[in-house]
C-alpha positions as a Python dict, from the first residue, in 0.01 Angstrom:
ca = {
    (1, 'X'): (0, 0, 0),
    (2, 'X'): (270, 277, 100),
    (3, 'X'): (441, 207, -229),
    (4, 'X'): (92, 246, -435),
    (5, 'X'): (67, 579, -211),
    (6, 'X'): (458, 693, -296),
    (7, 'X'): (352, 649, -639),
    (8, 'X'): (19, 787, -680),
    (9, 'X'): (158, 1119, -487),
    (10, 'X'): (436, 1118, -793),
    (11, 'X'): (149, 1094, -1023),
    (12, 'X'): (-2, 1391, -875),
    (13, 'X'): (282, 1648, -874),
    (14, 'X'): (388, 1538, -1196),
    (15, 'X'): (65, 1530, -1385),
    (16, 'X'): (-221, 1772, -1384),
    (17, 'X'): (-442, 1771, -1132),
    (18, 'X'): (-746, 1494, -1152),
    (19, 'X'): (-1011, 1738, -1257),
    (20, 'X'): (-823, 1919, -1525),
    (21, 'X'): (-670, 1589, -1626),
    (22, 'X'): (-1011, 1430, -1678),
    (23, 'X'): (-1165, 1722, -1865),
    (24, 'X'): (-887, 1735, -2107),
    (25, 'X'): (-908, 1365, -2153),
    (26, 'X'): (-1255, 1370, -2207),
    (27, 'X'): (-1132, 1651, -2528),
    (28, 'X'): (-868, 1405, -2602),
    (29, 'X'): (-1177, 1150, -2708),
    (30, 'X'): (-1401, 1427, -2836),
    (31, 'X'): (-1129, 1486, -3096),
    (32, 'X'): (-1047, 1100, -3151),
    (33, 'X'): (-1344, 903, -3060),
    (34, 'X'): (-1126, 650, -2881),
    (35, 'X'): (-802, 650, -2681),
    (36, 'X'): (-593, 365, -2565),
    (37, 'X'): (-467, 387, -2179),
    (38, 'X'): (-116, 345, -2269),
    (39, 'X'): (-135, 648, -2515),
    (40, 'X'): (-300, 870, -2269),
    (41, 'X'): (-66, 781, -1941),
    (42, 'X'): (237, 908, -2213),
    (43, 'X'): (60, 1242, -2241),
    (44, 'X'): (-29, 1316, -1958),
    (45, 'X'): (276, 1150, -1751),
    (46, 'X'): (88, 985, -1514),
    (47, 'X'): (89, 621, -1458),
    (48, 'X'): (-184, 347, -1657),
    (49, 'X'): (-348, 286, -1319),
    (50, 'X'): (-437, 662, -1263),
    (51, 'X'): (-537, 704, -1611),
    (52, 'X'): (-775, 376, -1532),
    (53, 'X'): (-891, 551, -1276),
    (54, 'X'): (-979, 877, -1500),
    (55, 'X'): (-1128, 658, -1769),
    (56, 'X'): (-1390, 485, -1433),
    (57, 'X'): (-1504, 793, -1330),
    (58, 'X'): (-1550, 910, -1727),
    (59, 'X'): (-1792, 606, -1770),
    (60, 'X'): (-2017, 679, -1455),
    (61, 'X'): (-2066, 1018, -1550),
    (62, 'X'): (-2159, 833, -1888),
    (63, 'X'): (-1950, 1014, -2133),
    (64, 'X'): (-1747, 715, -2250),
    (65, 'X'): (-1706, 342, -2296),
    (66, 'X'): (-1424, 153, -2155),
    (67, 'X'): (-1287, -171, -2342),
    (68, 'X'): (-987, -341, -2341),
    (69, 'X'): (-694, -99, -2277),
    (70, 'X'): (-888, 185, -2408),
    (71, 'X'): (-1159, 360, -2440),
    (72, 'X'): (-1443, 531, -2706),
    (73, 'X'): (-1681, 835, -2671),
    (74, 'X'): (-2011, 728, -2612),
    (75, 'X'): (-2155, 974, -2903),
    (76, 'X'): (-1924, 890, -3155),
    (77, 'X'): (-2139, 571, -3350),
    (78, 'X'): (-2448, 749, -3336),
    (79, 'X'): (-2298, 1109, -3444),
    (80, 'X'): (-2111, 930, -3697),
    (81, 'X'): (-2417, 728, -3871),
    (82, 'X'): (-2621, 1053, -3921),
    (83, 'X'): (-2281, 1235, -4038),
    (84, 'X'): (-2315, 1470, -3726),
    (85, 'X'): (-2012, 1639, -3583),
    (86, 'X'): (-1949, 1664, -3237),
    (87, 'X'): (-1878, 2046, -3161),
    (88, 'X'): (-2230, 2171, -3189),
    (89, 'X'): (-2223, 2472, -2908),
    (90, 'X'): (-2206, 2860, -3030),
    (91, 'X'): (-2337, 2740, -3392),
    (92, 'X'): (-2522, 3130, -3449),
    (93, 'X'): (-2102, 3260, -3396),
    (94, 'X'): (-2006, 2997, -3619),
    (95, 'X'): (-2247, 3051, -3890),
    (96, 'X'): (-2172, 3418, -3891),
    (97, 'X'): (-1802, 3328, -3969),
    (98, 'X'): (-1868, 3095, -4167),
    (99, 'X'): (-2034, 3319, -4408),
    (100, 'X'): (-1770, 3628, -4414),
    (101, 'X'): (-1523, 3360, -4497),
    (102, 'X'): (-1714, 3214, -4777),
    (103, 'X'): (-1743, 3595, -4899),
    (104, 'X'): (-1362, 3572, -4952),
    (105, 'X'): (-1403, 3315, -5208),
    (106, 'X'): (-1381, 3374, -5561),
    (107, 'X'): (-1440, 3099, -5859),
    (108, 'X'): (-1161, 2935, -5979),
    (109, 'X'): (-988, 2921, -5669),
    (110, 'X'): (-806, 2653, -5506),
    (111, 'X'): (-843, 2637, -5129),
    (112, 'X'): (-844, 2390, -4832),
    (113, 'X'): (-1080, 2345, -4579),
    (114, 'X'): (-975, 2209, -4249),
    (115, 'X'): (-1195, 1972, -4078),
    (116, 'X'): (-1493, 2118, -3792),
    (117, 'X'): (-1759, 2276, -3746),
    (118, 'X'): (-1674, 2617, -3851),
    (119, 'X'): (-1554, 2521, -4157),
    (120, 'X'): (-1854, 2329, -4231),
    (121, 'X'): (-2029, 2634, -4217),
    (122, 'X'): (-1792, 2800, -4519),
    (123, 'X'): (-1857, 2479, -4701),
    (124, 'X'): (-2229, 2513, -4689),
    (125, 'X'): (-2204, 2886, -4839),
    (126, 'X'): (-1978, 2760, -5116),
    (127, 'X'): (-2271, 2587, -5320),
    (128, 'X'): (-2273, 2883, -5558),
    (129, 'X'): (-1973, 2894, -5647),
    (130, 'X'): (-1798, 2753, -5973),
    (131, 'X'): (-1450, 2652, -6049),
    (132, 'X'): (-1317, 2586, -5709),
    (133, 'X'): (-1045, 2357, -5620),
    (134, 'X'): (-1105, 2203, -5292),
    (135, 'X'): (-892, 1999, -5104),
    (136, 'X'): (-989, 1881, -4743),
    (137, 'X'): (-953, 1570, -4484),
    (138, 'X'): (-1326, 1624, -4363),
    (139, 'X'): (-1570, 1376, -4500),
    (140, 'X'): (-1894, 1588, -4441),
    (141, 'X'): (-1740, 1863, -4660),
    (142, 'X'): (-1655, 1637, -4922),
    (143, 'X'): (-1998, 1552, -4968),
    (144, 'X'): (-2183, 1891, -4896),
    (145, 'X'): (-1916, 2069, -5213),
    (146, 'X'): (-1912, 1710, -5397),
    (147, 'X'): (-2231, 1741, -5503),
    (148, 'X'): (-2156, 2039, -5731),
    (149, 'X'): (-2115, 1985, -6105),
    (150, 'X'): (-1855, 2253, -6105),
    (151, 'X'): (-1649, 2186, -5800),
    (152, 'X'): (-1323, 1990, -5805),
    (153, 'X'): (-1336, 1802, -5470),
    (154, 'X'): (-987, 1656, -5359),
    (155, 'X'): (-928, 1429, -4972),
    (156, 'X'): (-627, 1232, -4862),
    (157, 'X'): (-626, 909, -4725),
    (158, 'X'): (-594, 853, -4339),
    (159, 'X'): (-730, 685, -4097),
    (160, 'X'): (-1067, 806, -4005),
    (161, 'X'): (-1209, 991, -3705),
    (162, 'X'): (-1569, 951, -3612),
    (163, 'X'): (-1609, 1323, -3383),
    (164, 'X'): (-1480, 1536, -3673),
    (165, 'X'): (-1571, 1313, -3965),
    (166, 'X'): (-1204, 1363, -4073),
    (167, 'X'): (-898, 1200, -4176),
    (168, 'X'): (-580, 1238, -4031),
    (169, 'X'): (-228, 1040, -4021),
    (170, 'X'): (68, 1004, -4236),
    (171, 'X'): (-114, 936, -4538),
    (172, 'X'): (-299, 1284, -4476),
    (173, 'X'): (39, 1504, -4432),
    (174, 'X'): (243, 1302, -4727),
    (175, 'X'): (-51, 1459, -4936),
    (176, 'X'): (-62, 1808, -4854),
    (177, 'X'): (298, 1792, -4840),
    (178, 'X'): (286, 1775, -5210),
    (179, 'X'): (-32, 2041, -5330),
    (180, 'X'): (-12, 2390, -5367),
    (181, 'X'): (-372, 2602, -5253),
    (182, 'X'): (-411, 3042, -5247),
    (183, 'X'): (-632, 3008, -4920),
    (184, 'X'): (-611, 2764, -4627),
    (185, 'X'): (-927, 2766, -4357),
    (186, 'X'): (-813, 2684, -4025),
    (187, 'X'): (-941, 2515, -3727),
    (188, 'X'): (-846, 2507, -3384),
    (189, 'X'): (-954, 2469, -3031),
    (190, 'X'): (-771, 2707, -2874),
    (191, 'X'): (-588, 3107, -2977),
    (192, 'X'): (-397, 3265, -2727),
    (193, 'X'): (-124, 3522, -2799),
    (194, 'X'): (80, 3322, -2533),
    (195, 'X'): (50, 2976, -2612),
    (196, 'X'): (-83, 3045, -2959),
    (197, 'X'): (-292, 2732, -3167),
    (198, 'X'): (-372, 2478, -2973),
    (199, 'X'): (-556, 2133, -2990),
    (200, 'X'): (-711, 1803, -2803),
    (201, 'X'): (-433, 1622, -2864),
    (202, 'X'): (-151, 1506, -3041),
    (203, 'X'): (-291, 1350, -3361),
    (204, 'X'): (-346, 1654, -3630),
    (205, 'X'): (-64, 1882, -3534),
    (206, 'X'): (203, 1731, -3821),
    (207, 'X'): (-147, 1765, -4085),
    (208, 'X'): (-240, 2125, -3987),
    (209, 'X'): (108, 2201, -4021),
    (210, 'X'): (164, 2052, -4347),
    (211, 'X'): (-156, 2213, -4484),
    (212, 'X'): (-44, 2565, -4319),
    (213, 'X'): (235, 2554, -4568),
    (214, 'X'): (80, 2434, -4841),
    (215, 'X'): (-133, 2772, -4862),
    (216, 'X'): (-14, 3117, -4980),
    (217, 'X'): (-255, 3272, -4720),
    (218, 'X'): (-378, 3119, -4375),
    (219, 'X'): (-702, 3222, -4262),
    (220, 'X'): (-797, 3100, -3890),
    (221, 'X'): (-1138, 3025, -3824),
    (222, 'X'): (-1270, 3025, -3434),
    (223, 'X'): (-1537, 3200, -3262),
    (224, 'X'): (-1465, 3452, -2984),
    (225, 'X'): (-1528, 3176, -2695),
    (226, 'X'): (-1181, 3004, -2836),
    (227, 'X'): (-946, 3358, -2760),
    (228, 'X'): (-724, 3321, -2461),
    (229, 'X'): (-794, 2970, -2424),
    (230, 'X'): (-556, 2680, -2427),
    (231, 'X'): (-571, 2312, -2472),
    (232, 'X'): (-357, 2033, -2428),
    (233, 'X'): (-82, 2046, -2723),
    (234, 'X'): (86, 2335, -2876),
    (235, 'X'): (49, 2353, -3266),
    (236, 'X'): (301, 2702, -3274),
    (237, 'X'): (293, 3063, -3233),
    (238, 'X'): (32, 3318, -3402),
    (239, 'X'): (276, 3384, -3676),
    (240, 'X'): (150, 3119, -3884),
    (241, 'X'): (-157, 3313, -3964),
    (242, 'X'): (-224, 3562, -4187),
    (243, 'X'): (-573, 3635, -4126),
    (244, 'X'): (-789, 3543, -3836),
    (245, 'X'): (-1173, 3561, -3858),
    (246, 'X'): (-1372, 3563, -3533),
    (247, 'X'): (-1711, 3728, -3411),
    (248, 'X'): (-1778, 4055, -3237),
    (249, 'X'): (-1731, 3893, -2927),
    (250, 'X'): (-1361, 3977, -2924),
    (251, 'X'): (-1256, 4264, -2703),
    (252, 'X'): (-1118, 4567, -2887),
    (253, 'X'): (-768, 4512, -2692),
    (254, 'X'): (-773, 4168, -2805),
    (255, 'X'): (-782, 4256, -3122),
    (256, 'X'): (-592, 4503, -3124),
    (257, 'X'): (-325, 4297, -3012),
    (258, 'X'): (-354, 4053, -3270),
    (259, 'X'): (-308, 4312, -3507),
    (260, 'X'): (48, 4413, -3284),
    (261, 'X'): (150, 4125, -3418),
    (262, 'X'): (44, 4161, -3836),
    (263, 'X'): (-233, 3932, -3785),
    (264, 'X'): (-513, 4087, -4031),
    (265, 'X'): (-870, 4072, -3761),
    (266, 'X'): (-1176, 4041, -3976),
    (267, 'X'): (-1494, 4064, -3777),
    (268, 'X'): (-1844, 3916, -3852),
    (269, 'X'): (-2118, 4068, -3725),
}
């Protein structure tokens, strides 16, 4: 027992606390749709029991599913049989940027489209317009700009995640690695001028680079709820942005330091 205690103490003042450490887990598998234990006692540096432990209390509060050395979000079959996405909250924000980004768009164009729920929304104004080039790892998008006669609809391979309909992996950065686009729409779950971009977890960070330099200009796509807010891995610093599009929810000193550092601030309203 006193050895269990030594080590559970080491867990806790190495690791985040429990609380935060099951809340970002819980994002971990809202991002991935699964997890396995050994993957998530790396990230966090904590030990497998602890993260065992994280994963129990996770299934009482019935968000998830343990099996076998891992474990799934409990939303993710359902959500992905109807082609649902997970992030549903602050949709009216999102829809609003959605549409001033889709303004931005001219025919003939070749552009990517990162994977969520904002994005979905710039895919759904896109319907009108001819010529476009699209490349994206999102599914949903596929189909929603697929379906018109004029667009050129382009995906990598990858292995497939059920919460953002996407693919990701090695296949997916090999291929933007070698494509060229004049606009790249960005995702992310966190923007903070400290930390800068930053996601769920580990997975997308080598795509979302590769597709940041496969685009002339970078716009970033998140509603005002997402500024000053960090998650669990670091993608890089604001400079990789050209452009960031938000909603009038962002104070006029954030913005205005945004602009401090050349980022262009475009506002929908």
């Amino acid at each position: 027992m006193e050895a269990k205690d030594e080590h559970d103490a080491s867990d806790s003042m190495i690791g985040l606390l429990s609380e935060p450490r099951r809340r970002r887990i819980l994002e971990w598998l809202q991002e991935e749709g699964s997890a396995r234990v050994r993957e998530l006692a790396g990230a966090f540096h904590v030990s497998e029991a602890t993260i065992r432990q994280d994963l129990e209390r996770l299934e009482n509060d019935g968000f998830i599913t343990r099996e076998h050395g891992g474990a799934y979000l409990n939303t993710a079959p359902p959500q992905t049989g109807t082609m649902t996405l997970h992030h549903q909250e602050n949709m009216d924000k999102k829809r609003r940027i959605g549409a001033l980004a889709a303004s931005l768009v001219k025919d003939g164009e070749t552009l990517i489209l990162d994977a969520g729920t904002t994005t979905t929304e710039i895919a759904m104004r896109l319907t009108n317009r001819r010529d476009l080039t699209l490349i994206t790892n999102a599914l949903n998008i596929a189909i929603i700009l697929g379906a018109v006669p004029t667009m050129a609809v382009h995906m990598p391979g990858g292995q497939f995640k059920s919460p953002t309909l996407s693919l990701s992996g090695d296949k997916s950065v090999e291929y933007f690695r070698n494509i060229f686009a004049g606009k790249l729409f960005l995702a992310t779950a966190g923007v903070a001028l400290d930390a800068g971009l930053t996601y769920p977890s580990f997975a997308d960070l080598q795509l979302k680079e590769a597709m940041i330099k496969a685009a002339a200009h970078v716009y970033l796509v998140a509603d005002s709820t997402k500024i000053n807010r960090s998650s669990f891995t670091r993608l890089g610093s604001l400079d990789v942005i050209n452009s960031f599009i938000t909603d009038d929810g962002i104070s006029d000193r954030d913005a205005k330091e945004f602009e401090k550092r050349g980022i262009e601030v475009l506002i929908a309203k």
